[in-house]
C-alpha positions in Angstrom: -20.1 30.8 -2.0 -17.3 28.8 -1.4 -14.7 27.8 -4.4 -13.8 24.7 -4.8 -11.2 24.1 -7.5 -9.2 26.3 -5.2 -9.7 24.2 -1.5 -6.5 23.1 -0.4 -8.0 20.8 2.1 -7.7 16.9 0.9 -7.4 13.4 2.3 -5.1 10.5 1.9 -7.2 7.3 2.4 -4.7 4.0 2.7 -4.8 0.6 3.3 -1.7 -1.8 3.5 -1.6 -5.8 3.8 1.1 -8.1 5.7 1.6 -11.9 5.4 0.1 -12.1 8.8 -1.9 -11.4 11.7 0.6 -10.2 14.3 1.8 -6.5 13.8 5.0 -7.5 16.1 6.0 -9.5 14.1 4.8 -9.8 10.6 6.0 -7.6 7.7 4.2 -5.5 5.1 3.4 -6.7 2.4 1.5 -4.3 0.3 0.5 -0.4 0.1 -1.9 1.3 -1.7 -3.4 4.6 -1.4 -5.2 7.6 -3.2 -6.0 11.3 -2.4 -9.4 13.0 -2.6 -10.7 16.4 -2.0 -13.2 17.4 0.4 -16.2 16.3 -2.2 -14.8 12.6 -2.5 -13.4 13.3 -6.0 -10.0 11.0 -6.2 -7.3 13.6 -7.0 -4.2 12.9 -9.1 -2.9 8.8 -9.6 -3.2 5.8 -7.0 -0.3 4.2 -5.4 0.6 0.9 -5.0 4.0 -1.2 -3.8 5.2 -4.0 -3.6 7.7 -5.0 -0.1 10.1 -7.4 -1.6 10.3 -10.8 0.9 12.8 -10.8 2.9 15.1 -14.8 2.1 15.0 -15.4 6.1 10.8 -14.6 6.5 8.0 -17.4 6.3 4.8 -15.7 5.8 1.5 -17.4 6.8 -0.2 -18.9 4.4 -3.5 -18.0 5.5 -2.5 -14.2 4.8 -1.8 -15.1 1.5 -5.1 -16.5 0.9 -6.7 -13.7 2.3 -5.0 -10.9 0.2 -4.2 -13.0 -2.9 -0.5 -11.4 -2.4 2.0 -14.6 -2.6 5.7 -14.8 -2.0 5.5 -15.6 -5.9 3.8 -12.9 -7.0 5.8 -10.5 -5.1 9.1 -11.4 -7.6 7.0 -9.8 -10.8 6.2 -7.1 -9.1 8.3 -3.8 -10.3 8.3 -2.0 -7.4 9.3 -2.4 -3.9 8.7 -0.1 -0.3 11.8 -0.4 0.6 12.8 1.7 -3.2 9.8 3.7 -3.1 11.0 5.2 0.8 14.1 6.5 -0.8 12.1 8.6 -3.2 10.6 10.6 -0.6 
């Protein structure tokens, strides 16, 4: 019988969004992610953040329609990537 609670073996699933179609060149925009164990059960909290826009970048406005992310709603967002990647 194999225990469980004690299997050390999980996985990250992830997803992130950018205000574009072209990985050369457009930025990202949003990450989110959550952890589950080998049964599928989602382990701990989710994680999303929020890249602050950068003053020189145009992002496509088809991108924003696809994700619902705008330029807009990035400003009341409390979190950025760029502040989370110090954390780690």
């Amino acid at each position: 019988m194999t225990d469980t609670v004690n299997n050390s073996t999980t996985y990250l699933w992830y997803d992130y969004e950018t205000f574009g179609t072209e990985a050369r060149k457009d930025r990202p925009v949003q990450y989110g992610s959550f952890r589950t164990d080998t049964n599928f059960n989602i382990i701990g909290q989710s994680m999303v953040l929020y890249a602050q826009l950068a003053d020189d970048y145009i992002p496509s406005p088809g991108s924003s329609l696809v994700t619902g992310i705008t330029p807009m709603s990035l400003m009341d967002e409390e979190n950025a990537l760029a502040e989370a990647a110090l954390g780690f």
